[in-house]
Jmol script that loads the backbone (N, CA, C; Angstrom):
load data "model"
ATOM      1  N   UNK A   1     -15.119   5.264 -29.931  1.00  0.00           N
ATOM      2  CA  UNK A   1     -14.338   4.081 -30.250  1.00  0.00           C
ATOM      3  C   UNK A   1     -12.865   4.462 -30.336  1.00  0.00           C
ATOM      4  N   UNK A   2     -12.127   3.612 -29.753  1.00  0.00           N
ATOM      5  CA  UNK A   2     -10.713   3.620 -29.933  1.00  0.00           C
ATOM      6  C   UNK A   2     -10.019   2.476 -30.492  1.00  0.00           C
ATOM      7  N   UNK A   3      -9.020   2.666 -31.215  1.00  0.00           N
ATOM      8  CA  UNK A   3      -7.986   1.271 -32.140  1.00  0.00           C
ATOM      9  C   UNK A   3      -7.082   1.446 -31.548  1.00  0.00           C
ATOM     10  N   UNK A   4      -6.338   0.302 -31.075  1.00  0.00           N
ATOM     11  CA  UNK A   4      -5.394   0.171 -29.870  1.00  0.00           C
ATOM     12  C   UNK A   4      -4.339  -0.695 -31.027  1.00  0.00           C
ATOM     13  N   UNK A   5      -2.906  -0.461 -31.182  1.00  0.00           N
ATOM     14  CA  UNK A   5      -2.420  -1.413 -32.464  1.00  0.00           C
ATOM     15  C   UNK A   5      -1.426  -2.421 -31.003  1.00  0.00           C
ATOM     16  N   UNK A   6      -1.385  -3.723 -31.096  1.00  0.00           N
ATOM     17  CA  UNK A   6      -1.239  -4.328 -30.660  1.00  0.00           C
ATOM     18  C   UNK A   6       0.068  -5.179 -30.837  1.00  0.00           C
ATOM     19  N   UNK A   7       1.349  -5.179 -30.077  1.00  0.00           N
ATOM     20  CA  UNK A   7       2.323  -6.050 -30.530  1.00  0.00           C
ATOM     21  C   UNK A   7       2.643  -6.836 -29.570  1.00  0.00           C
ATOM     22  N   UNK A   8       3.918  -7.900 -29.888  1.00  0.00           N
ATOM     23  CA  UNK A   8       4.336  -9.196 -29.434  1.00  0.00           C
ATOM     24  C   UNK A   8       3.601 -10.247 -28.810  1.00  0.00           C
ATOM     25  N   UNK A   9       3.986 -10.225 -27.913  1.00  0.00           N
ATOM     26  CA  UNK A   9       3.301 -12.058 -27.449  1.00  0.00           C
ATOM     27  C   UNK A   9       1.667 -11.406 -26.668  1.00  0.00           C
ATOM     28  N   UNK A  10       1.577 -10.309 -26.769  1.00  0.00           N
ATOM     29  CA  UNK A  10       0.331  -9.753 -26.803  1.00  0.00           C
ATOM     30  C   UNK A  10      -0.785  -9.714 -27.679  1.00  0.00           C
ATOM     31  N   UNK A  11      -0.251 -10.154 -28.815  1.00  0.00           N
ATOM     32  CA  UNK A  11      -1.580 -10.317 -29.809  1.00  0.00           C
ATOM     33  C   UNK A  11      -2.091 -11.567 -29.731  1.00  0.00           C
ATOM     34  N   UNK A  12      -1.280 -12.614 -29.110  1.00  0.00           N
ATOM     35  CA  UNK A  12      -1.554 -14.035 -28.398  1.00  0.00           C
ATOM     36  C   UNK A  12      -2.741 -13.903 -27.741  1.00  0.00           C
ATOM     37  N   UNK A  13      -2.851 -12.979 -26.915  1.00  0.00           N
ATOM     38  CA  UNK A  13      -3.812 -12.738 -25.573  1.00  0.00           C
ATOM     39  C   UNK A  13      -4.624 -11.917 -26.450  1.00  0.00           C
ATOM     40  N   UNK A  14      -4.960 -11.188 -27.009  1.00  0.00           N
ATOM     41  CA  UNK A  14      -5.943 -10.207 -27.784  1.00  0.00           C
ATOM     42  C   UNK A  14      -6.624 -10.672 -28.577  1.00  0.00           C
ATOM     43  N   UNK A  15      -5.524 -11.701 -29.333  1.00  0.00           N
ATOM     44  CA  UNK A  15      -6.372 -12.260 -30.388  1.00  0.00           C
ATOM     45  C   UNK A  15      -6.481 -11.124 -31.664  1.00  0.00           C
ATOM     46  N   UNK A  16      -5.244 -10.529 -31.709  1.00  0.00           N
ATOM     47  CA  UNK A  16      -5.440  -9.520 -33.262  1.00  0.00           C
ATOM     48  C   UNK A  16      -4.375  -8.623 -32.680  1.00  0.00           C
ATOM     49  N   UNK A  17      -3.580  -8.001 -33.956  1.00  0.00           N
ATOM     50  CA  UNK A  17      -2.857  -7.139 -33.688  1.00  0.00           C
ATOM     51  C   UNK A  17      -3.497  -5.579 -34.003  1.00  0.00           C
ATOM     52  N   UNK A  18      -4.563  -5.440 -34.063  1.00  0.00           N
ATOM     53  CA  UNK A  18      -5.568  -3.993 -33.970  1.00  0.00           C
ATOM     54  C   UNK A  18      -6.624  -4.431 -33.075  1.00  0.00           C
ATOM     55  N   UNK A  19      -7.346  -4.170 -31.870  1.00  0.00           N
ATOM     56  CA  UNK A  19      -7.839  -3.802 -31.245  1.00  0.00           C
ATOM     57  C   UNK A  19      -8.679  -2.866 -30.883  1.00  0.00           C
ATOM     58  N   UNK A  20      -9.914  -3.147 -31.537  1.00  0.00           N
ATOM     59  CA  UNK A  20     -10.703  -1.951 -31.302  1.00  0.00           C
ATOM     60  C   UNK A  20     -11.983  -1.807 -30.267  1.00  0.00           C
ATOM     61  N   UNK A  21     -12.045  -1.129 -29.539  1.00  0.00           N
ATOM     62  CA  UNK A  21     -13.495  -1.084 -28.242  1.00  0.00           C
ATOM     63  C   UNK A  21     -14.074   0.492 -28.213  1.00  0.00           C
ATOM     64  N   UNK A  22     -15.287   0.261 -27.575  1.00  0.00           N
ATOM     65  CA  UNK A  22     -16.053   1.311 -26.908  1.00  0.00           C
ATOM     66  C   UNK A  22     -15.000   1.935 -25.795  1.00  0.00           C
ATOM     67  N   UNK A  23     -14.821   2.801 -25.715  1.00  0.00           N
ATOM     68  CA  UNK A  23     -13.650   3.813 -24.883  1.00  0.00           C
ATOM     69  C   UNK A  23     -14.184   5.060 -24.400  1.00  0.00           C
ATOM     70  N   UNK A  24     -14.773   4.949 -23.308  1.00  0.00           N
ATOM     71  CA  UNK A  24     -15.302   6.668 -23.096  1.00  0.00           C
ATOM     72  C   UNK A  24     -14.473   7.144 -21.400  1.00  0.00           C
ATOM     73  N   UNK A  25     -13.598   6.722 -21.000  1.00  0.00           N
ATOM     74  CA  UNK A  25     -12.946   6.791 -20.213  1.00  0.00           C
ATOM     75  C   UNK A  25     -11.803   7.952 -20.355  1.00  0.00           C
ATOM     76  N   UNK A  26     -10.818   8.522 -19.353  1.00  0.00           N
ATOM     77  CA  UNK A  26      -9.921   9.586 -19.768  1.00  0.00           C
ATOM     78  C   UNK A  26      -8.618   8.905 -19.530  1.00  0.00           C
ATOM     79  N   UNK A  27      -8.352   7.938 -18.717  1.00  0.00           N
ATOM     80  CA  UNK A  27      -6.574   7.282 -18.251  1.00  0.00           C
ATOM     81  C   UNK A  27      -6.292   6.351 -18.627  1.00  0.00           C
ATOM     82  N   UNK A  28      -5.332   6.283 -18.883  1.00  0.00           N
ATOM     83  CA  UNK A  28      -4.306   4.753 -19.037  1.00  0.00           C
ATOM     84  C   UNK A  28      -4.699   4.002 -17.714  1.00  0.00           C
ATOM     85  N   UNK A  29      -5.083   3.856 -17.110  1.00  0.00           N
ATOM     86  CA  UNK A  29      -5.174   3.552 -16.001  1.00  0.00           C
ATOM     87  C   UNK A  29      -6.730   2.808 -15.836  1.00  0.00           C
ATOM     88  N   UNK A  30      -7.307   3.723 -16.473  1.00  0.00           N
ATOM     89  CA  UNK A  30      -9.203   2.961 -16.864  1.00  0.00           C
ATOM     90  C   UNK A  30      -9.069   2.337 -17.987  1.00  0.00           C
ATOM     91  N   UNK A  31      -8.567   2.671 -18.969  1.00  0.00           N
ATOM     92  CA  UNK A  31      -8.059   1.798 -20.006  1.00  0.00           C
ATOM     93  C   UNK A  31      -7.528   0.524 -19.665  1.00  0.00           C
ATOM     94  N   UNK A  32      -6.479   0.631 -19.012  1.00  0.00           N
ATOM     95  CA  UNK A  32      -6.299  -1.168 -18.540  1.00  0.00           C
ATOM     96  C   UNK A  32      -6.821  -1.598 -17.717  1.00  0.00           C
ATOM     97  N   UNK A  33      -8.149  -1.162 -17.131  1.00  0.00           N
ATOM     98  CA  UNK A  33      -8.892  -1.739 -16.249  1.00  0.00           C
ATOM     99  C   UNK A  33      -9.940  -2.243 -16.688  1.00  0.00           C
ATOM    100  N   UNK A  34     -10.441  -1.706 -18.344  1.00  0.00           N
ATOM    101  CA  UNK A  34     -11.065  -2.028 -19.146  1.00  0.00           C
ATOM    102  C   UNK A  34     -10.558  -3.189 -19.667  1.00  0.00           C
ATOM    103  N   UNK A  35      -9.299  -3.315 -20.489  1.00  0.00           N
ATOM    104  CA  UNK A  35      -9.088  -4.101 -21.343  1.00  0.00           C
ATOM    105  C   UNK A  35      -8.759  -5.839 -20.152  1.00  0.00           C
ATOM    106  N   UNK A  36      -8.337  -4.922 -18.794  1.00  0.00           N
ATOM    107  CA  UNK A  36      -8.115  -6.522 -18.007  1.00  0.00           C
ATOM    108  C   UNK A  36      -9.524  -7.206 -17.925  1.00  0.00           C
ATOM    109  N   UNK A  37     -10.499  -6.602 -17.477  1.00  0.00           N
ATOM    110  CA  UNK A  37     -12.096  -7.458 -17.469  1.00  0.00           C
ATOM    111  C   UNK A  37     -12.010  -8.202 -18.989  1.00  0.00           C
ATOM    112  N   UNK A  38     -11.950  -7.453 -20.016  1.00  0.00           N
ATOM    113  CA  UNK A  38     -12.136  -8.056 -21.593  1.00  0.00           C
ATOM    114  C   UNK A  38     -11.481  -9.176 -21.631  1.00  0.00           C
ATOM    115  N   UNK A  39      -9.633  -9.280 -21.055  1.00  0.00           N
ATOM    116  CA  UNK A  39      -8.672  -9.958 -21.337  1.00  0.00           C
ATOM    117  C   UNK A  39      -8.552 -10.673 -20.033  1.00  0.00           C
ATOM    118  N   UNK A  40      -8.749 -11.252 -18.904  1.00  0.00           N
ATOM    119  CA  UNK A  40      -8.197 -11.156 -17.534  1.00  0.00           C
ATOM    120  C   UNK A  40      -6.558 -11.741 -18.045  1.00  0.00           C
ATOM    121  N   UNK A  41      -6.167 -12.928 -18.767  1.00  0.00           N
ATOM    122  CA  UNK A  41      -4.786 -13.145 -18.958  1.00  0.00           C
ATOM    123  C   UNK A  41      -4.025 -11.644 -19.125  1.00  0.00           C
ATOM    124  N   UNK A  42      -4.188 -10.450 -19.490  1.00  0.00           N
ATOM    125  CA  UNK A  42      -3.919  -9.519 -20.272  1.00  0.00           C
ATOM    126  C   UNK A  42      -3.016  -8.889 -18.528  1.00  0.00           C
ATOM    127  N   UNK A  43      -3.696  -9.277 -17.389  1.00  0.00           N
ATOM    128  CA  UNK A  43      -3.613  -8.313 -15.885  1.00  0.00           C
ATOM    129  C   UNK A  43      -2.641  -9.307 -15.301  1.00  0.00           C
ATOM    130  N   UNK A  44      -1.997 -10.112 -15.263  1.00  0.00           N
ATOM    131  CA  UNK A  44      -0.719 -10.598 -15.104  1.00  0.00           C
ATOM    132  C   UNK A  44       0.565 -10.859 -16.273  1.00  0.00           C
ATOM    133  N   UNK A  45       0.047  -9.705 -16.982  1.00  0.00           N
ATOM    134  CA  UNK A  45       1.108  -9.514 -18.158  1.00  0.00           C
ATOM    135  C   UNK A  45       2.025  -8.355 -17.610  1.00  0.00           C
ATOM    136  N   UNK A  46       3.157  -8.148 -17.856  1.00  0.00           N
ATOM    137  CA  UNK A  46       4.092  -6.454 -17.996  1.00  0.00           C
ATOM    138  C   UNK A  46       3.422  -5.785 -19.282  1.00  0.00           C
ATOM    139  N   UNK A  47       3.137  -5.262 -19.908  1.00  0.00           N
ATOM    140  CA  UNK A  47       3.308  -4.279 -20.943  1.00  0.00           C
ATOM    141  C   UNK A  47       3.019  -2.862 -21.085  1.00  0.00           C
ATOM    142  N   UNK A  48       3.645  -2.032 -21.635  1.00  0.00           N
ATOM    143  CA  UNK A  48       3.567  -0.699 -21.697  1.00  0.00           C
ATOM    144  C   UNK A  48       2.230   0.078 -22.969  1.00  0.00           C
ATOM    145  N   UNK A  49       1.690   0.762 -22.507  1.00  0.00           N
ATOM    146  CA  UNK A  49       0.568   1.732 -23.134  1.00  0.00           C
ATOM    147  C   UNK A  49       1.475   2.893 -23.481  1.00  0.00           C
ATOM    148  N   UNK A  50       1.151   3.014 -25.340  1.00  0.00           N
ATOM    149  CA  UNK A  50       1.628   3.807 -25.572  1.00  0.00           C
ATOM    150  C   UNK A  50       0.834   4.615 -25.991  1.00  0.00           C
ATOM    151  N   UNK A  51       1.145   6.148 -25.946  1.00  0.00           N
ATOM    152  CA  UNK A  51      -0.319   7.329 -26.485  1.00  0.00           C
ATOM    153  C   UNK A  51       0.622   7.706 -27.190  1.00  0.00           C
ATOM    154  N   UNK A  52       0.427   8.325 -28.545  1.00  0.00           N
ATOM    155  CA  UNK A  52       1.171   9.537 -29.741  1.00  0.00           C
ATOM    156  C   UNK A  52       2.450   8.689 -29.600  1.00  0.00           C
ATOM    157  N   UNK A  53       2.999   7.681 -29.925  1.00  0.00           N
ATOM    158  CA  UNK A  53       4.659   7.711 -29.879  1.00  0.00           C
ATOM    159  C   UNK A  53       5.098   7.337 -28.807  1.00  0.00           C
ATOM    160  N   UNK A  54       4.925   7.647 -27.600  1.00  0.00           N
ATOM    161  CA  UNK A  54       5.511   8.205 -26.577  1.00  0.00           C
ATOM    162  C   UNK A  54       4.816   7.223 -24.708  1.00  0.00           C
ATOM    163  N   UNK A  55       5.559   6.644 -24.169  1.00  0.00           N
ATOM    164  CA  UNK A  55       5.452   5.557 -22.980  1.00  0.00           C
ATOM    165  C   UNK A  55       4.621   6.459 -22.260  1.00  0.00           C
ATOM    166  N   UNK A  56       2.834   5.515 -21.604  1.00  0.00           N
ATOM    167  CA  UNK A  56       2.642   6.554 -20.732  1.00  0.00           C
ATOM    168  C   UNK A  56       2.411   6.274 -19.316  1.00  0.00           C
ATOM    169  N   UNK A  57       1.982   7.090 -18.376  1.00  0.00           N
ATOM    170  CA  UNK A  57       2.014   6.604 -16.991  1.00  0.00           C
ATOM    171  C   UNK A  57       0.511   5.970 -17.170  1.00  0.00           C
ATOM    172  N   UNK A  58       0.321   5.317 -15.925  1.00  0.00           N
ATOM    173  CA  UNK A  58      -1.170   5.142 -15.963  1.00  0.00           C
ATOM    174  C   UNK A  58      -1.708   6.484 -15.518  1.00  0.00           C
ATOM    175  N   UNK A  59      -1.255   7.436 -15.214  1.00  0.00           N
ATOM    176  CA  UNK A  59      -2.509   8.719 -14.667  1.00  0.00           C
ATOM    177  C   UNK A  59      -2.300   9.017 -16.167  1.00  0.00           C
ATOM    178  N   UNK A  60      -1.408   9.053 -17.114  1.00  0.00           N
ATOM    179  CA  UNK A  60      -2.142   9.972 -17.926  1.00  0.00           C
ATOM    180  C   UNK A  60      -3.051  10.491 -18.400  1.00  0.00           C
ATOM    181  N   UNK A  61      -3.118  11.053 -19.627  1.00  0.00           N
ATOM    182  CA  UNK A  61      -5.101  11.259 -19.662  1.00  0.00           C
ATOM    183  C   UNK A  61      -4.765  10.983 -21.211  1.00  0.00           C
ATOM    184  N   UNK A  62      -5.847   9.860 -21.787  1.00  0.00           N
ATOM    185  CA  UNK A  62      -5.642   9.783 -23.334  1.00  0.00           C
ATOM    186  C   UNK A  62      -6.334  10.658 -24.181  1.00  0.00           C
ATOM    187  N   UNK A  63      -5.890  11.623 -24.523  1.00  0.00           N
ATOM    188  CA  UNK A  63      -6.420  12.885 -25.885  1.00  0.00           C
ATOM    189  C   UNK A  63      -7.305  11.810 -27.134  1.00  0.00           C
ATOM    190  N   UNK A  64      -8.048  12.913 -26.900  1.00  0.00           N
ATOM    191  CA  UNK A  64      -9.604  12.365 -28.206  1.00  0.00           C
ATOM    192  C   UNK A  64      -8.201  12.156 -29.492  1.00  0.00           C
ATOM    193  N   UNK A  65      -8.529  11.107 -30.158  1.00  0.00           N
ATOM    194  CA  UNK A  65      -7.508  11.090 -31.517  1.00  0.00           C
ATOM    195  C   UNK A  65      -6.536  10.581 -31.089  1.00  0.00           C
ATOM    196  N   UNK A  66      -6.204  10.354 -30.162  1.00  0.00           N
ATOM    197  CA  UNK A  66      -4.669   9.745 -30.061  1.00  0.00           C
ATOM    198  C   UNK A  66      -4.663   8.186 -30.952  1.00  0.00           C
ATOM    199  N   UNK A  67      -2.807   8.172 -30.854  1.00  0.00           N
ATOM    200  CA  UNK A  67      -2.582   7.110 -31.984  1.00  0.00           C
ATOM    201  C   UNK A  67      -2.090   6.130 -30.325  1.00  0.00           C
ATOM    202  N   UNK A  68      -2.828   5.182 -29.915  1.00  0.00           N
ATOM    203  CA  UNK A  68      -2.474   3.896 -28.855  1.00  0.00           C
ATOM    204  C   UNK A  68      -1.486   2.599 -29.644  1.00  0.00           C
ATOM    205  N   UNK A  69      -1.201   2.174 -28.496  1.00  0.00           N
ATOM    206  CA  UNK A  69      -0.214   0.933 -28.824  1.00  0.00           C
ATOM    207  C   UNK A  69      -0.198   0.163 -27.583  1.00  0.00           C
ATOM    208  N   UNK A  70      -0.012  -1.045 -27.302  1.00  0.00           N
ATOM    209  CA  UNK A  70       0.441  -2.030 -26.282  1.00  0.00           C
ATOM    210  C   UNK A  70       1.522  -2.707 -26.648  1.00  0.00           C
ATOM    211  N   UNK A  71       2.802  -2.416 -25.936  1.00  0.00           N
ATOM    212  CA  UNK A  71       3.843  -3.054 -26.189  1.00  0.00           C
ATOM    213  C   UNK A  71       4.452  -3.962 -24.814  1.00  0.00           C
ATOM    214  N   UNK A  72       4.876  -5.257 -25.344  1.00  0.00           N
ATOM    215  CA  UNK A  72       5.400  -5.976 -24.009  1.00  0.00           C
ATOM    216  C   UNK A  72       6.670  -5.356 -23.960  1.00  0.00           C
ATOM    217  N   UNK A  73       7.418  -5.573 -22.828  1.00  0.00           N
ATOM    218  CA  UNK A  73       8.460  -4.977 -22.346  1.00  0.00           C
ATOM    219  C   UNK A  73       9.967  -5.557 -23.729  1.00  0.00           C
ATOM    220  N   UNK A  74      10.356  -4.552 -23.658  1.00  0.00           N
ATOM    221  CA  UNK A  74      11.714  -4.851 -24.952  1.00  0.00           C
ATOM    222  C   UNK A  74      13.237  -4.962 -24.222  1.00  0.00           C
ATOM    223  N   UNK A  75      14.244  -5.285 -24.955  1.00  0.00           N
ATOM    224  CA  UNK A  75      15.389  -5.218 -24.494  1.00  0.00           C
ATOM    225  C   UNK A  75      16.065  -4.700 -26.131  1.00  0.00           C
ATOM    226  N   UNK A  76      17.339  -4.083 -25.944  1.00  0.00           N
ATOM    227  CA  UNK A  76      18.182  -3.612 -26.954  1.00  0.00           C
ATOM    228  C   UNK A  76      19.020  -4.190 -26.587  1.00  0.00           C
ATOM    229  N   UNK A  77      19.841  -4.159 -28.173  1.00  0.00           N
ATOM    230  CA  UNK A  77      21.270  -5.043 -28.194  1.00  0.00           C
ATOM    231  C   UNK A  77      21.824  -4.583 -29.101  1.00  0.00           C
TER     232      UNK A  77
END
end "model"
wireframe off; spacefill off
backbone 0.3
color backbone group
């Protein structure tokens, strides 16, 4: 099992800002291929997968324990 913490107009589509599923997969990449079947609104969204802190590619590979996040795209000002 993995807890995915969930922000902005994304918890709209999730339906919760924690997120938790069956996860036995290794990429960001199967991960949102997972969560688009669960979500299909979720696969014409932008948002970024975050592992430990830190933006990841979709090849990455998600480490047993990691701390996840889904963030929609931000702007600074």
């Amino acid at each position: 099992m993995i807890t995915i913490k969930v922000f902005g107009k994304l918890t709209e589509v999730l339906g919760t800002d924690t997120y938790t599923t069956a996860f036995t997969k290794k990429t960001v990449a199967e991960l949102k291929a997972q969560l688009h079947t669960a979500f299909p609104a979720l696969s014409s969204m932008t948002y970024f997968v975050i592992i430990n802190n830190q933006k990841a590619s979709d090849e990455a590979i998600i480490p047993p324990n990691a701390e996840l996040a889904l963030l929609p795209p931000y702007s600074g000002g």
